[in-house]
N, C-alpha and C positions, 0 to 999 in steps of 0.2 A: 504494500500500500504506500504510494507515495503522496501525503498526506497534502505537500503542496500545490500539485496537482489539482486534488478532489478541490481547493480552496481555491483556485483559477478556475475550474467549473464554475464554482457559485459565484464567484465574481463576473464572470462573464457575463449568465444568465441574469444577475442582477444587476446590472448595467443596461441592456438590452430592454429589460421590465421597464427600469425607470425614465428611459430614452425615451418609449410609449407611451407611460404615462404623461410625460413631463407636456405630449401633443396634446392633450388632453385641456390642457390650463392656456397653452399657446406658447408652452416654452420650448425654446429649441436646442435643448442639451445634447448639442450634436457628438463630443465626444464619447459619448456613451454608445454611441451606436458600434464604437471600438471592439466592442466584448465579441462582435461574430466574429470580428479576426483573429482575434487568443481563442473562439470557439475552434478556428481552421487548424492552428498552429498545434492546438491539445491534440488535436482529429489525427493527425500528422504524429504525432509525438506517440500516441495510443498504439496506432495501425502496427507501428515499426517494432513498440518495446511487446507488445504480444506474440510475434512473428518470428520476433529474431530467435535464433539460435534453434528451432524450433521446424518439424517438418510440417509445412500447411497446406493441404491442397488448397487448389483458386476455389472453387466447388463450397467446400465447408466454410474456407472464410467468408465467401460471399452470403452463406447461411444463416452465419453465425449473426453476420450487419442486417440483414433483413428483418430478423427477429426480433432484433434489437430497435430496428428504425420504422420499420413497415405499420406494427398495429396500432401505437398511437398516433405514426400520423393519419394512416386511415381513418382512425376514431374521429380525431378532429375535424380534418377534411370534413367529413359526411353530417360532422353536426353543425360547422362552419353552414355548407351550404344550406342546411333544412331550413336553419335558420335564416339565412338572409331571403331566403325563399318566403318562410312565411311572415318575415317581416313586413308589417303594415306600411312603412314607406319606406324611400331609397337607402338602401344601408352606405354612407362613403361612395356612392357611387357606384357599387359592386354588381356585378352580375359574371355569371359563368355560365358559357352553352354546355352540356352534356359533354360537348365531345374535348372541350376543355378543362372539365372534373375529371372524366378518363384519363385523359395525358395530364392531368396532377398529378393522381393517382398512382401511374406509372413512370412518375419523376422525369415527363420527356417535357424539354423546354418550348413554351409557345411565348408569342408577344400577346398581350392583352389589349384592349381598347384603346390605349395612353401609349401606345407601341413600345411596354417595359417586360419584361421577362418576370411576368409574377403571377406563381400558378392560383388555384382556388383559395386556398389558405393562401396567404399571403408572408406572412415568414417561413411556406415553404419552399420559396426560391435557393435558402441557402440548403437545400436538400439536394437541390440538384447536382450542385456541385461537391456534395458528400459522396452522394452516389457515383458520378462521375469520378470520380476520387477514389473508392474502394473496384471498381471497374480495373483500372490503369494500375491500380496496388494489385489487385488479385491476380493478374496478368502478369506482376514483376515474380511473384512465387512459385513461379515455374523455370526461373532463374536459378543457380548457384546464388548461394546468398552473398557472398564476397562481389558478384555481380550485378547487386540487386540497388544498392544505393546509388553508383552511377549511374545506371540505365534508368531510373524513376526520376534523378535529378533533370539529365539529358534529355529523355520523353518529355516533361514537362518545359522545362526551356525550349526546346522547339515548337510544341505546342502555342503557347505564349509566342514565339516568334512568327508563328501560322498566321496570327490573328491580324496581320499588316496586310493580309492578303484580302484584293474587293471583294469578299464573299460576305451577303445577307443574311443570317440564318440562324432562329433560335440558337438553335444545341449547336452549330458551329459558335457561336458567339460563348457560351458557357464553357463547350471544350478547348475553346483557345484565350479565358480572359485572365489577366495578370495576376487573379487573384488565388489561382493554381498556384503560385509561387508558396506561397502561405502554406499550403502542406505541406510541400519539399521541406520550406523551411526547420517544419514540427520534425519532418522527418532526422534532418542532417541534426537538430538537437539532440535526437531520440538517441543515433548512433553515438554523439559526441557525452552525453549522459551515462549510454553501456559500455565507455571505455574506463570509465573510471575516473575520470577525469572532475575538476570544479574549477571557479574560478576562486580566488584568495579572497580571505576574509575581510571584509569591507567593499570587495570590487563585486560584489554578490547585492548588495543595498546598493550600492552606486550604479548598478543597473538598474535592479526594478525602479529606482527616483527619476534615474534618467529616461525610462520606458514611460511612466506615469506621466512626467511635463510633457514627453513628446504629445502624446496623446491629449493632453490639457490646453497645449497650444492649439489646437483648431477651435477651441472655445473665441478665440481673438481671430485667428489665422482666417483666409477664405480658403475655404473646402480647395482642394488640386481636383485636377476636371479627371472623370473618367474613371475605371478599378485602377489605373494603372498607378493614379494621384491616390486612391485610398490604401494602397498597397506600403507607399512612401509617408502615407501620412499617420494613417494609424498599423497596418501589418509590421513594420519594422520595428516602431516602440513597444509592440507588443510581442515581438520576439525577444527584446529583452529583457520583459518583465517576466516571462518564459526563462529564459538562459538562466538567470539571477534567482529565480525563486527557485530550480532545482539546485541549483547550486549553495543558496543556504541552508536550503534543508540536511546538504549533507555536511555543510561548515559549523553549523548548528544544530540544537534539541528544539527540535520544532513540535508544539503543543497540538496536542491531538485534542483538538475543539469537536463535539461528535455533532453537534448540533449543524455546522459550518461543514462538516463532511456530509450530513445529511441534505444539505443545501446541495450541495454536488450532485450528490449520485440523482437529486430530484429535476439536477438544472436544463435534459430534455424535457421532462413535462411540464416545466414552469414555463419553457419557452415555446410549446406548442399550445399551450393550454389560454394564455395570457392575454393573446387579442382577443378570442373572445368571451374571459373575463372581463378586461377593458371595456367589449361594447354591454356586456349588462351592468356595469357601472355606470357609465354615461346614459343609459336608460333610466336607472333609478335615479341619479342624479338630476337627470332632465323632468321625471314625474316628480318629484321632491320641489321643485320650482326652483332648483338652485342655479342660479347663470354661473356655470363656473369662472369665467373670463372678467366678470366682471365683481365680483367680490371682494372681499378685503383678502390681502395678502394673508393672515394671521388664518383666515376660513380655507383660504386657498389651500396652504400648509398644510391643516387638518383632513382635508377631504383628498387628500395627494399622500400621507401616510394612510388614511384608512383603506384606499385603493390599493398601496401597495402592501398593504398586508392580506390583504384579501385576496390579490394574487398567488403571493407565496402559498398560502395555505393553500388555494386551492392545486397549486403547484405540487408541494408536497402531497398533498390527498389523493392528486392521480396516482404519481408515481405508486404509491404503498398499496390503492385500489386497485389498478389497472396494469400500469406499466411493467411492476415488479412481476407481477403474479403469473401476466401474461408473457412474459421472457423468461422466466423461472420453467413454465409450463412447455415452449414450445423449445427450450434449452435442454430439457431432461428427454422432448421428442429429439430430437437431432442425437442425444449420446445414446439411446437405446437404439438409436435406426442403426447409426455408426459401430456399434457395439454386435449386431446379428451374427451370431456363424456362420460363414461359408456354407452350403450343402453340399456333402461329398457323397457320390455313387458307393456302396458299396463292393470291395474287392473282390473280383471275382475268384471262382473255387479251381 
């Protein structure tokens, strides 16, 4: 258990939470939206430290992520859309034709009305590129492992270099955008982490401060155009708050918080679950008569913690209801299928 880790989980997720809400009031704490890039870089960092050293067929790990990723976002998806279905007026402007629920569903990239790459769920865009991501990963394990960190780094750098090319096209645009870096990144951590390796003590906090302002600066800074500008703006300060925070844990006795590791292990359902938390808050909100935008600061405050708490919980209450029970369940299918004996002919006489 690498405890710092589970604590970049929850940090992420809770970043991401508060980014959401903060649209809510009209505030635009754009740094926060940081957290999907330490989301990429963890992603990256995971894929490598469970693989290495380790025989995996492409087949079982791609099993294993589905399991893992498939039933809750289905879940949501389908209540996402019932919901804006039977919502009595326009939800954000949302709508999805059938055949655009499908290709959510099946994590294939389309443009939407706004001509953006955002399936029916709407934070399931960064799914795609997970998938996309375990795709290109599962295909490096058919490699010598000795040959496997080059060739993921170089697939992907080419990739990325693809994307100069006139081509139009969802999932070309997803499999060639700058933001694939961001997993290699997690990756070359991952290896640079299973050598043994740290950085010296104090140069360990002198990263994560230095990963945290980079990120703080676009509070002031104007956003860099493009993944390629988000990649530079928030991916790279957020590999260092990655680099530094494995690296104290092992320069230091890092406090096993369970509460704060239970934020982690919850931080896919909080992140799936959260918009549409969000939109039954701004419902009751709005029947409540409460104009959020226009209240006092001090009310503002108040009703921006009880949202985010109400998120988390219900964050946490998937994961323990649903998420766990349902990975736990179809985890022990995969090792009993994996597990069958061969059927052998009997010897003849």
């Amino acid at each position: 258990m690498i405890y710092s880790l589970q604590y970049l989980r929850a940090l992420a997720a809770t970043a991401v939470v508060i980014f959401h809400i903060g649209l809510i009031f009209g505030w635009n704490w754009r740094p926060m939206a940081a957290g999907v890039d330490l989301f990429f870089l963890i992603s990256g960092f995971i894929m490598w430290s469970v693989t290495a050293n380790k025989k995996t067929r492409p087949g079982e790990f791609l099993a294993r992520r589905l399991i893992k990723i498939v039933p809750l976002y289905w879940l949501f998806t389908a209540v996402f859309v019932v919901g804006v279905t039977l919502s009595p007026g326009p939800f954000n402007n949302h709508t999805s034709q059938p055949l655009q629920v499908v290709m959510s569903l099946f994590f294939i990239p389309y443009y939407d009305q706004s001509g953006k790459i955002v399936p029916a769920l709407d934070v399931g865009w960064t799914l795609n590129y997970e998938m996309f991501f375990y795709l290109i990963f599962s295909l490096s394990l058919l490699l010598r492992e000795r040959y496997r960190l080059p060739c993921i780094t170089l697939t992907f750098v080419s990739l990325v270099l693809a994307g100069a090319l006139p081509f139009k096209n969802a999932p070309f645009e997803v499999a060639t955008s700058p933001m694939l870096v961001e997993f290699a990144a997690g990756i070359l951590i991952a290896a640079w982490h299973q050598s043994g390796r740290s950085l010296t003590r104090g140069a360990d906090l002198l990263f994560i401060v230095a990963g945290l302002i980079g990120i703080a600066l676009s509070f002031i800074m104007q956003p860099l155009e493009g993944t390629a500008g988000r990649v530079l703006m928030w991916g790279l300060p957020a590999a260092l708050i990655l680099f530094g925070a494995l690296s104290y844990e092992k320069n230091h006795r890092v406090w096993r918080i369970e509460w704060l590791k239970m934020l982690g292990d919850a931080s896919y359902a909080t992140y799936l679950s959260h918009p549409i938390t969000i939109a039954v808050c701004k419902y009751l909100l709005s029947k409540a008569g409460l104009e959020r935008r226009d209240i006092a600061l001090s009310q503002q405050l108040l009703l921006f913690t009880l949202t985010f708490l109400a998120l988390m919980v219900v964050g946490v209450a998937c994961y323990y209801l649903f998420d766990k029970p349902s990975h736990d369940f179809l985890r022990r299918r995969i090792n009993k299928f994996g597990k069958r004996p061969a059927v052998r002919s009997s010897p003849l006489q």
